[in-house]
Each structure stands twice: as structure tokens, then as C-alpha cells.
C-alpha positions in Angstrom: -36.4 12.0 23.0 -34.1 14.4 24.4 -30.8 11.9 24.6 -31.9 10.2 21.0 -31.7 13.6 19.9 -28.3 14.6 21.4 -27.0 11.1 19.5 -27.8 12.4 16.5 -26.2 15.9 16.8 -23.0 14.9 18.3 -21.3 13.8 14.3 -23.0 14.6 11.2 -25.9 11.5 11.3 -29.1 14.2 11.7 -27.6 16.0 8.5 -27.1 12.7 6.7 -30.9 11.8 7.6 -32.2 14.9 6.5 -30.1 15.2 3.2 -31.2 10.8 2.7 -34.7 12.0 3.0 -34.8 14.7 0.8 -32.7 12.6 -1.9 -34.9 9.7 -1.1 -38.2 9.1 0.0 -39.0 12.4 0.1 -39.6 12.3 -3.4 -42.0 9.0 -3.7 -44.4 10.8 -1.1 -44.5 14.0 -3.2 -45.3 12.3 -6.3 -48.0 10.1 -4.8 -49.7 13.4 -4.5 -48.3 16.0 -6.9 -50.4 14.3 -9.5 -54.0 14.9 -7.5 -54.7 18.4 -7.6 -53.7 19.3 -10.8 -55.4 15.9 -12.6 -58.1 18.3 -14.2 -55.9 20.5 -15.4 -53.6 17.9 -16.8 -56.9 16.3 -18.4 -57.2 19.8 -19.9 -54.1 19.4 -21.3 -54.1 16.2 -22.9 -57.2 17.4 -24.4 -55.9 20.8 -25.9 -52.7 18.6 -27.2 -54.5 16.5 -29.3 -56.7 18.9 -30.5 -53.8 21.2 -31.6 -52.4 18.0 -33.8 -55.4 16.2 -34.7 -58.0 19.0 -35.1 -61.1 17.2 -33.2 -61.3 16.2 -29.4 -59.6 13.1 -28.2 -62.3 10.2 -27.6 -62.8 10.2 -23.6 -61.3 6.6 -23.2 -58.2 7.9 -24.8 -57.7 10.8 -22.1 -58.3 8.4 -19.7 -55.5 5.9 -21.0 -53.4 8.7 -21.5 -54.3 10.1 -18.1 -53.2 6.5 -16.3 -50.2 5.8 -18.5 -49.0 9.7 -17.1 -50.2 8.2 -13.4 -48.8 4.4 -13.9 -45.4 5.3 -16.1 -43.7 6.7 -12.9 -44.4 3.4 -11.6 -42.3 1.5 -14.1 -39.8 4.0 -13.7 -39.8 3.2 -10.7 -39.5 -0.8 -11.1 -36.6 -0.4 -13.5 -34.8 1.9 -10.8 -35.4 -0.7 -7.9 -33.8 -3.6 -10.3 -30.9 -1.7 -10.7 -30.3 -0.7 -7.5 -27.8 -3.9 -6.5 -25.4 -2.7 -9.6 -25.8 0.8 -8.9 -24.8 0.6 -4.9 -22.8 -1.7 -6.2 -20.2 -0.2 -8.1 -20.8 2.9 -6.8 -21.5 3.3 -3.4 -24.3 4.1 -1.3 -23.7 7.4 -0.9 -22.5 8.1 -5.5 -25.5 6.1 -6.2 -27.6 8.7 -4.1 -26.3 11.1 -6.4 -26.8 9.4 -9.5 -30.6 9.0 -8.9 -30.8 12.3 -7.8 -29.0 13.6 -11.4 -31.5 11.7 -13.1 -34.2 13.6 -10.6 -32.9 17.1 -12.3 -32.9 16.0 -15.9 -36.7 15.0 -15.3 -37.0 18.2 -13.7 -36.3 20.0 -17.2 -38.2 17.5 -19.6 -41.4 18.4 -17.3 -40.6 22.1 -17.3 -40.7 22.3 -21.2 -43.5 19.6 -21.8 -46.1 22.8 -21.3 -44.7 24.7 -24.1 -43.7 22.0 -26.3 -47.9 20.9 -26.1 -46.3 17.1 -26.0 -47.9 15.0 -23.1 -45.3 12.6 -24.4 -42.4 14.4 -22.9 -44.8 14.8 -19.6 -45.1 10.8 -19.6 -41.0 10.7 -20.2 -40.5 12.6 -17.5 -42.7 10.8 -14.9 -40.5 7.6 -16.1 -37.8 9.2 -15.5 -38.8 10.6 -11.9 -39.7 6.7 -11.6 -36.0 5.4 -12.0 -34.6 8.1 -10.0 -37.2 7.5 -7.2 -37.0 4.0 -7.5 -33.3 4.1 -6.8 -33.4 6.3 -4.2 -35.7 5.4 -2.1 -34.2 1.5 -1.8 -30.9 3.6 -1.3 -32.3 5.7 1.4 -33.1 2.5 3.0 -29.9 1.0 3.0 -28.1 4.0 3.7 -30.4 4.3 7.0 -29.4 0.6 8.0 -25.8 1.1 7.9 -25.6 4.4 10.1 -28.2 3.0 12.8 -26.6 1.9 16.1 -28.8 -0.9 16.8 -30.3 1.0 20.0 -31.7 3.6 18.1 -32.3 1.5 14.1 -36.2 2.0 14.6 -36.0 5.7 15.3 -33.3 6.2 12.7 -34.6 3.9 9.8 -38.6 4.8 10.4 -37.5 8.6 9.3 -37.5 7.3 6.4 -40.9 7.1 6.4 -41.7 10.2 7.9 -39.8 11.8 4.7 -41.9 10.0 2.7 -45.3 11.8 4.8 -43.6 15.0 4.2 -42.6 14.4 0.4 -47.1 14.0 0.2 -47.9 17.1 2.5 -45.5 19.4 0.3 -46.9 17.9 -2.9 -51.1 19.2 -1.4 -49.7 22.1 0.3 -47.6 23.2 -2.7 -50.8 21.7 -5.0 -53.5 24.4 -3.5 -54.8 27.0 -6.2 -53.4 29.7 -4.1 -49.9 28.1 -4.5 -48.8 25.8 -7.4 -52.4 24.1 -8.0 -53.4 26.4 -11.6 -54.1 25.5 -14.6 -50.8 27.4 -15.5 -48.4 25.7 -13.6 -49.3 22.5 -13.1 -46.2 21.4 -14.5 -44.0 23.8 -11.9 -45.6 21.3 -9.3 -45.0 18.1 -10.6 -41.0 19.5 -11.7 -40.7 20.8 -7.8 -38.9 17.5 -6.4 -35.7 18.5 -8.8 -34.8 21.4 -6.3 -34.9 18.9 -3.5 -32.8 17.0 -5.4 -30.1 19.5 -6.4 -30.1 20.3 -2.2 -29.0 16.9 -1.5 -26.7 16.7 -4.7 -24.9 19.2 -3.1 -24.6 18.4 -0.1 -24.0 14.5 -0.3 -20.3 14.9 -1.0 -19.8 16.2 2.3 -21.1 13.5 4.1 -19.4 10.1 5.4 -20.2 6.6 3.2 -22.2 3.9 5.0 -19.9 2.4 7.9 -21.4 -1.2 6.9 -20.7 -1.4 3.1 -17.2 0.1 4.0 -16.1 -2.6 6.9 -18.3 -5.7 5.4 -18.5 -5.0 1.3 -15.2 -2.6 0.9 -12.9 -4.4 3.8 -12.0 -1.0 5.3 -11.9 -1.1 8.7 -10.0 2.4 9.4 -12.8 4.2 6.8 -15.3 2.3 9.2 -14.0 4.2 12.3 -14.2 7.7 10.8 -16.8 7.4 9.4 -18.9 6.0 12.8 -16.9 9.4 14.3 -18.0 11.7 11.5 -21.3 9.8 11.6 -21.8 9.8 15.9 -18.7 11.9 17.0 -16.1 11.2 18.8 -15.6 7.4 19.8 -14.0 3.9 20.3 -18.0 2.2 18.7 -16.6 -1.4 20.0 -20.2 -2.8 20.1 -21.4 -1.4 16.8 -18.2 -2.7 15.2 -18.4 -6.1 17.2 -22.0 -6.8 15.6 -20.0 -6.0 12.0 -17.3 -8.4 12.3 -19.9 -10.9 13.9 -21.8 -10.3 10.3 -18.5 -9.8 7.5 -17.8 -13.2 9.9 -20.9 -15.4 8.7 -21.1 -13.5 5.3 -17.2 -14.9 4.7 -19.0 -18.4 4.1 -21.6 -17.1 1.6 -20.6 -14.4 -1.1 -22.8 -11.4 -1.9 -26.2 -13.0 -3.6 -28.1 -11.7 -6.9 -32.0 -11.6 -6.3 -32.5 -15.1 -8.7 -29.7 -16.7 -5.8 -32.1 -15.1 -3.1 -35.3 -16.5 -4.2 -33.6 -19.9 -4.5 -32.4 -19.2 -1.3 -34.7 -21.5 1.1 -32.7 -20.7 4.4 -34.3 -16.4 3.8 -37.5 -17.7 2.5 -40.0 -16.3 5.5 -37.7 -13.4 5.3 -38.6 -12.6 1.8 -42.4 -13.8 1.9 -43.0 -11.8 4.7 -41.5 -8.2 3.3 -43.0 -9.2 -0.4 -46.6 -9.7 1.9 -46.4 -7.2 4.2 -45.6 -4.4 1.4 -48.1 -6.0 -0.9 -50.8 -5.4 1.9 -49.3 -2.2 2.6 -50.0 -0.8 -1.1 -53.2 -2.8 -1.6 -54.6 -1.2 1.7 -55.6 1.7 0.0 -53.1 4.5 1.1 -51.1 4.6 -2.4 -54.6 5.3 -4.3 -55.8 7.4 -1.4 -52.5 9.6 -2.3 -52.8 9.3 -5.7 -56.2 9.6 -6.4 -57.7 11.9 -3.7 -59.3 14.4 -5.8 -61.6 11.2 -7.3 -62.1 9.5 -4.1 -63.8 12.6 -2.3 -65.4 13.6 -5.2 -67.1 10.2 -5.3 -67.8 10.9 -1.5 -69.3 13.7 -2.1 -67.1 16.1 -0.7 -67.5 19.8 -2.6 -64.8 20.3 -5.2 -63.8 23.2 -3.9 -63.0 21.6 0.3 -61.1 18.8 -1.8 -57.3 20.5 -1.7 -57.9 21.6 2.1 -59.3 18.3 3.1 -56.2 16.5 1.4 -53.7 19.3 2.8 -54.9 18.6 6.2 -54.8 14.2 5.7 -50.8 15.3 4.5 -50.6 17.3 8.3 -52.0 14.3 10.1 -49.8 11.6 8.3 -46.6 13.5 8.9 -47.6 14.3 12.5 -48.7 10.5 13.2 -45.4 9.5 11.8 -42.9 11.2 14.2 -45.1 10.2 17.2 -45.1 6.8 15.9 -41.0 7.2 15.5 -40.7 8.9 18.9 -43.5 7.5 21.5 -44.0 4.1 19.9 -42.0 1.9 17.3 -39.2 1.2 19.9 -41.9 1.0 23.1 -44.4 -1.0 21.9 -42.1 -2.8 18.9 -42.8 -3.8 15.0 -45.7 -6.9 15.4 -48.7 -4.8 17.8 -47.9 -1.8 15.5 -48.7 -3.7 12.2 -51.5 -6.3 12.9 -53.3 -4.1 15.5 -52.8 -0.9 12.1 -54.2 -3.6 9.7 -57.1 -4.7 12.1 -58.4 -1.2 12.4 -57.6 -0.4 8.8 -59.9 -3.2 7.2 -62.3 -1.9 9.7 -62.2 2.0 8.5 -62.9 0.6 4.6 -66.1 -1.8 5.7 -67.5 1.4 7.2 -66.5 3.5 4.3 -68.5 1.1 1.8 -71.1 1.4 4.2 -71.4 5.4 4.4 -71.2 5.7 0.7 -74.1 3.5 0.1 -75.8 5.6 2.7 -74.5 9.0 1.3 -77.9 10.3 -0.1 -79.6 9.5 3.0 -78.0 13.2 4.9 -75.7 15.4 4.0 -73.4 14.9 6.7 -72.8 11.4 5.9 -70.0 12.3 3.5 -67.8 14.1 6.2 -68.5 10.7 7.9 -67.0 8.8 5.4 -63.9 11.8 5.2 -63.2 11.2 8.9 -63.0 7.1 8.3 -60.5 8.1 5.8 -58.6 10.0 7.9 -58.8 7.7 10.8 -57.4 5.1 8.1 -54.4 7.9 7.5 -53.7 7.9 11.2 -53.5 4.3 11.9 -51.1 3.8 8.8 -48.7 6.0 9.3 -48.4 5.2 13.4 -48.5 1.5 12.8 -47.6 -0.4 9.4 -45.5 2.2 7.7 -43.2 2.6 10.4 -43.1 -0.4 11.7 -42.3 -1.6 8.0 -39.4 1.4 7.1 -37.6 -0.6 10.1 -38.2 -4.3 9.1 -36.4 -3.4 6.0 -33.0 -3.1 7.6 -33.7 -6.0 10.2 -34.2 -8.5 8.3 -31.2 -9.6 6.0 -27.6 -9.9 6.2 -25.4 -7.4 4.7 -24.6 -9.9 1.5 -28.5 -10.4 1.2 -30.0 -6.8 2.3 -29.6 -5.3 -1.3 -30.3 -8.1 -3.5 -33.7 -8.5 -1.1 -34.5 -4.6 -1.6 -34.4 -5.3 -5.4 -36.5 -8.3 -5.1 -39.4 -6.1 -3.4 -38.8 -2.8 -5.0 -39.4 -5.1 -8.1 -42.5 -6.1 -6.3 -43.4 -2.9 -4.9 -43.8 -0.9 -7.8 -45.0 -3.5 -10.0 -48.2 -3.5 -8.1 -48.1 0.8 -7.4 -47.6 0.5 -11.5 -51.1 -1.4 -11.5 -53.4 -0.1 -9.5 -52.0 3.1 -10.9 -53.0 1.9 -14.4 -56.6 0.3 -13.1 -57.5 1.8 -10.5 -59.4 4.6 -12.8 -61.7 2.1 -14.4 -62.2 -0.2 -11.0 -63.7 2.8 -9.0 -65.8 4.0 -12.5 -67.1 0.7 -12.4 -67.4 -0.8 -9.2 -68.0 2.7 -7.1 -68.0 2.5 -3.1 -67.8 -1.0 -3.2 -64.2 -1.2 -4.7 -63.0 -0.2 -1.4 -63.6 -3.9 0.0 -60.8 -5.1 -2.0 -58.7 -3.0 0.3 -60.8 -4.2 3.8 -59.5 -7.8 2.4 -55.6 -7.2 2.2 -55.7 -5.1 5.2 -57.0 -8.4 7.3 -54.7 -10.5 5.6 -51.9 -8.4 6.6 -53.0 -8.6 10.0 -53.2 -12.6 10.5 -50.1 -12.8 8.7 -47.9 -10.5 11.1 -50.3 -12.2 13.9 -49.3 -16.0 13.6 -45.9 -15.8 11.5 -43.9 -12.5 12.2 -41.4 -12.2 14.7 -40.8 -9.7 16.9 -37.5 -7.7 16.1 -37.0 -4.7 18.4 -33.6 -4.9 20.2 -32.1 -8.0 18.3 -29.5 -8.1 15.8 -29.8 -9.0 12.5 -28.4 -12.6 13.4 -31.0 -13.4 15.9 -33.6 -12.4 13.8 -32.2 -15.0 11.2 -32.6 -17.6 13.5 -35.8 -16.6 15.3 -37.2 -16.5 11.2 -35.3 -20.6 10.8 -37.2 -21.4 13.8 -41.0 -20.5 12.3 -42.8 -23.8 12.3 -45.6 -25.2 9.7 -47.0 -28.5 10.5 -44.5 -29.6 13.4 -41.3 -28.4 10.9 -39.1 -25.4 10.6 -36.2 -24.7 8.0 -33.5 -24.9 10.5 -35.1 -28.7 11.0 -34.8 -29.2 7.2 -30.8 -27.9 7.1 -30.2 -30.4 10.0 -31.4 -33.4 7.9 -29.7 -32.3 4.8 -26.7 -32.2 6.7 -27.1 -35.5 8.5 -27.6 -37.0 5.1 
């Protein structure tokens, strides 16, 4: 810990993760949870809106839709922003298009400020689309960025902080949600405008910092702005093996010119590549956590957790996520490696929700039966932020070749927040309707998370991004692997 930690002092790369995380994932934690304490107070709002304009009370199913288009809106946001993100890094850089989203962040910021006064929920559901694109930008940006600063010794620690920003973008959003705080009825819309400061911080202090070495030696062809910027990045330094694994890549990418995501799906030689990230994060957001953020006020209500323990209970889940997540990144992810952490997370995940359905049906019998079902939830917390989130935040730069890493972040950011954009939108109705047994459909994608990364997944941990390529062309289904299938075409 102690030497990782020197590394990261000696240039400016622990000031370059720390502004990346505030610009960048930071953000998608805090609005996973920004949005659960103050839901009744929002409710409120929508209510009092209409009444103002209309002169009766809204029908309950409206507040409801209105409710989950407020909730699922920042997800499409968010899917615009992730389909954008090749042109935007692009043409403008890793480290300008960091600063674009984070622009957008601010303008957000104000829309959300003056919603209150303006009595418009319209102008609250603008500026959650708006967060959306900026977020959805960012954080694939974040990403990237990470990649192309990590020497490959250190890419788990490095890239997995990504991650950890993410916990700490959820604690701040039920620490700064308690009553005593930001949590009241008025200033509900202080708390969901907070991630616009964060986002000036890093606005202004992005121009200081280096670009990413990669996209400057293998996209922009500048190998002198490579070297400073490793120095600036790592300090003082010759950097022959990190700029060795470069030219090794700009080498094999020479063949092949930068794909869009249509030329990457067609793409059979990446195909495990891109099934396995589209999988793994589908699993990851159908395993519960994302409605667990989003929804925690509704989930321990229905529990039966007192309304009043809610916001403490959820402040202390944010504590143990953030916690679990820098143990993971210290003590584990580049021990133990990426494959034990994610099936052996996903095994004990689908176990935590079983039980859960169990205690709920059971929660009548006692009284302490509902903290039993809190502490499976916790448990759950615990296991997915030391195993598959990690684990995952590194994958993401393992995986793909400079030419194909971007167009494959677009491909499942798409993805990604098409299905946060859903269960956002449904999830509402599927636990008013199906109750403690909704939480299966989350035991389900858990385990199939788990025998996929079992039987098909790779191990990366200390291998460049070429070897991983290959070890990916060598997967086998029924006796046959794609490197096989290139032989024959080329044969023929």
C-alpha cells in the first residue's frame, strides 16, 4: 500500500484520479441516491404543482408516472451521453470532453435550483436529463481516462477507484439527504443540484492536468506529449516498458483503423469481449444494487423498517460500500484477481436475495425479523462492492484495444443505462405488485452472472491487453474457438 501510494504521488496521477472521480463517477453514485430521501417530498411536490394549475389533486397513477419519469429520465440522459461519447473524446480529447460534460453538469445544476420556485416538475425532469448526458459522458470518460494513465502493474488499483468514487458519490448523496442536513421538504432540490459544485471543482482544475498518455502516442501520434505527460503523470522518468506495450498496440491497431460501435458488433474476432462486458454489467444492474440505491426509502419500508431509522440505515449501507471498496482496491483486486472476485460476489449475492424473500414472507412472525432482512441487504452491499464492482471498473480497460476501447464503452453505456432507464421506470409498479417476491428476479441474474464468469471469463490480472485478446480468441464452444474460425477463413 505504502509503495502504490508513493507511485501515485511522485507526478500529478493521485490529483488526476481524484479530480476524474469527482467529474466522473462520482456523480452517477450521488444520483443513484440523491433521489431516495427526498422522494416524499418530491411526491409532495408534484402534487402541489398540479394542484396550483389544475385546481384538483393529480390522480395517484399520475404522480407515480410522473414520479418514475423524474427517476427514469436521468437514465436516458444518460444513454444519449454514453452514445456520444466516441465523438465527444473524439474530437475533443479525453481530458476537454471531461469538461464538457461537466459544463452541462452546472447548467443542470441551475435548471434544478429554479424548478422549486418556478412550481414546474417539468424543469425538475429537464434537469435530471440533463445530469443524465453529463453523467453519461463522464463516467465512460472517467473510465478511459483511468486506462490510459495506469501502468499496467498498478491498472486494477488505479482503474477500480473509479468505482470507489462512484460508493462515495451514494454516501454523500444519504449523508447530505438526512433531515438534519439537505433531506427537508424545503430543500430537496439544493440536494439533487449538489453534484454541480463537484463539477465546477473539477472544471477548474482539469486544465491543469496532463491528457491521457495513450490517446496522445496511439490516437494523436505524439510521442514527445507521451513522455511528459507519463513525467507529469508519474514523475520523473525514461517509462520504456509502459511506452513498449504502446507501440506494441499503435503497432497492431496500424492494420485496423479506429471502429464505430455498428463495425464492433460486426466484429466477430471481439465478440466474447463484448458479450461478456454487455453480460457481466447487465447482471451487475439487474442484481439489485441500482434499485437498492435508488429506491431505498421503498425497499425498507416494505421491510418494515421504521420510517424514521430509514435515512441512518441507508447512510450507514453508503459507509460500508465505500469502505468495502478501497479494501477491495487495496487487499484484494490485484491479490486474488478479477474471476474469484466476481463469481464467488455473484454466488453469495443470489444467496443474500433468496433469504431476503424468505424473511419478508416471515416478517409478521417477530419483530426482529426485519433487521434480519436489513443485515442480508447489507451483507449484499458488502459482497458487491468487494467483488463485482471492482473487479468490473478494471475489466473495462483490459479488455479492448485502443481503436476498439471507446467504440466498446459506447456499445455498453448504450446498454447500461438503457436497462438503469428501465428498471427505473418499472421498478415502482413490480415491487407494488409482486412485493418480497420481486427480489428473485435479482437471485436469478446474480447466478447467471456467476456461471458465466465461472466457465467463460478469463482471468486478466498482470497481462496486457494483447494477451487478453488472444486468451478471449482462444475460448472454445463445442471443440471450436474464433482464432480456429480466422485460420480457416484464411486457408481458404
Amino acid at each position: 500500500m505504502g509503495s502504490v501510494l508513493q507511485q501515485l504521488c511522485r507526478g500529478k496521477a493521485l490529483l488526476v484520479i481524484i479530480t476524474l472521480g469527482f467529474g466522473g463517477t462520482f456523480h452517477l453514485g450521488y444520483h443513484m441516491t440523491a433521489l431516495s430521501s427526498p422522494s416524499p417530498f418530491i411526491q409532495s411536490f408534484i402534487n402541489s404543482s398540479w394542484f396550483d394549475r389544475y385546481g384538483e389533486a393529480p390522480p395517484p397513477q399520475t404522480v407515480t408516472m410522473i414520479w418514475s419519469l423524474i427517476v427514469s429520465m436521468f437514465a436516458v440522459g444518460g444513454l444519449f451521453g454514453a452514445g456520444s461519447v466516441k465523438i465527444v473524446s473524439g474530437r475533443l480529447g479525453r481530458k476537454k470532453a471531461m469538461m464538457l460534460s461537466c459544463c452541462v453538469s452546472l447548467v443542470a445544476m441551475v435548471i434544478m435550483l429554479s424548478s422549486k420556485k418556478a412550481k414546474s416538475y417539468e424543469m425538475v425532469i429537464v434537469a435530471r436529463i440533463l445530469y443524465g448526458w453529463s453523467t453519461g459522458v463522464g463516467n465512460s470518460i472517467h473510465v478511459i481516462y483511468l486506462s490510459e494513465i495506469s501502468p499496467r502493474k498498478i491498472r486494477g488499483i488505479v482503474t477500480l477507484t473509479s468505482a470507489t468514487f462512484a460508493s462515495l458519490g451514494k454516501l454523500s448523496g444519504q449523508f447530505l439527504g438526512l433531515s438534519e442536513i439537505l433531506g427537508r421538504k424545503e430543500l430537496w432540490n439544493v440536494l439533487l443540484a449538489v453534484p454541480g459544485v463537484f463539477a465546477a471543482v473539477a472544471l477548474i482544475t482539469l486544465p491543469l492536468l496532463p491528457e491521457a498518455p495513450r490517446y496522445l502516442l496511439i490516437e494523436k501520434r505524439d510521442d514527445e506529449t507521451c513522455k511528459k505527460a507519463l513525467q507529469s503523470l508519474w514523475g520523473k522518468g525514461v517509462y520504456k516498458e509502459e511506452m513498449d506495450d504502446m507501440l506494441a498496440e499503435q503497432a497492431v491497431i496500424e492494420a485496423a483503423p479506429p471502429k464505430t460501435p455498428l463495425q464492433l458488433l460486426r466484429d466477430r474476432m471481439v465478440r466474447w469481449q463484448l458479450v461478456t462486458m454487455v453480460l457481466i454489467y447487465g447482471c451487475n444492474q439487474l442484481s439489485g444494487m441500482s434499485v437498492i440505491s435508488t429506491f431505498a426509502f421503498d425497499i425498507f419500508l416494505q421491510v418494515g423498517i421504521q420510517e424514521g431509522q430509514i435515512r441512518y440505515i441507508t447512510l450507514g449501507l453508503g459507509i460500508v460500500e465505500i469502505l468495502t471498496s478501497i479494501a477491495s482496491g487495496l487487499l484484494l483486486i490485484e491479490q486474488l484477481g478479477r474471476r474469484p472476485l466476481i463469481w464467488g460476489g455473484y454466488v453469495i449475492m443470489s444467496s443474500c436475495w433468496v433469504l431476503v424473500t424468505i424473511t419478508l414472507n416471515l416478517q409478521n412472525q417477530s419483530e426482529w425479523i426485519p433487521y434480519v432482512t436489513a443485515s442480508l441487504i447489507v451483507l449484499f452491499i458488502i459482497v458487491f462492492s468487494g467483488g463485482p464492482v471492482g473487479a468490473i471498473a478494471a475489466l473495462n480497460s483490459e479488455l479492448f484495444i485502443q481503436t476498439d476501447r471507446v467504440a466498446a464503452l459506447v456499445v455498453i453505456g448504450v446498454q447500461r443505462w438503457l436497462t438503469f432507464a428501465t428498471v427505473g421506470l418499472v421498478f415502482p409498479f413490480i415491487l407494488t405488485s409482486l412485493g418480497s417476491y420481486s427480489f428473485l428476479v435479482f437471485a436469478v441474474m446474480s447466478l447467471v452472472g456467476c456461471l458465466y464468469t465461472f466457465f467463460f471469463l478469463p482471468e486478466t490480472k498482470g497481462k496486457t491487453i494483447l494477451e487478453i485478446s488472444e486468451q478471449f480468441r482462444a475460448i472454445t464452444i463445442c471443440g471450436k474457438s474464433l482464432a480456429e474460425k480466422k485460420d480457416i477463413e484464411t486457408k481458404l
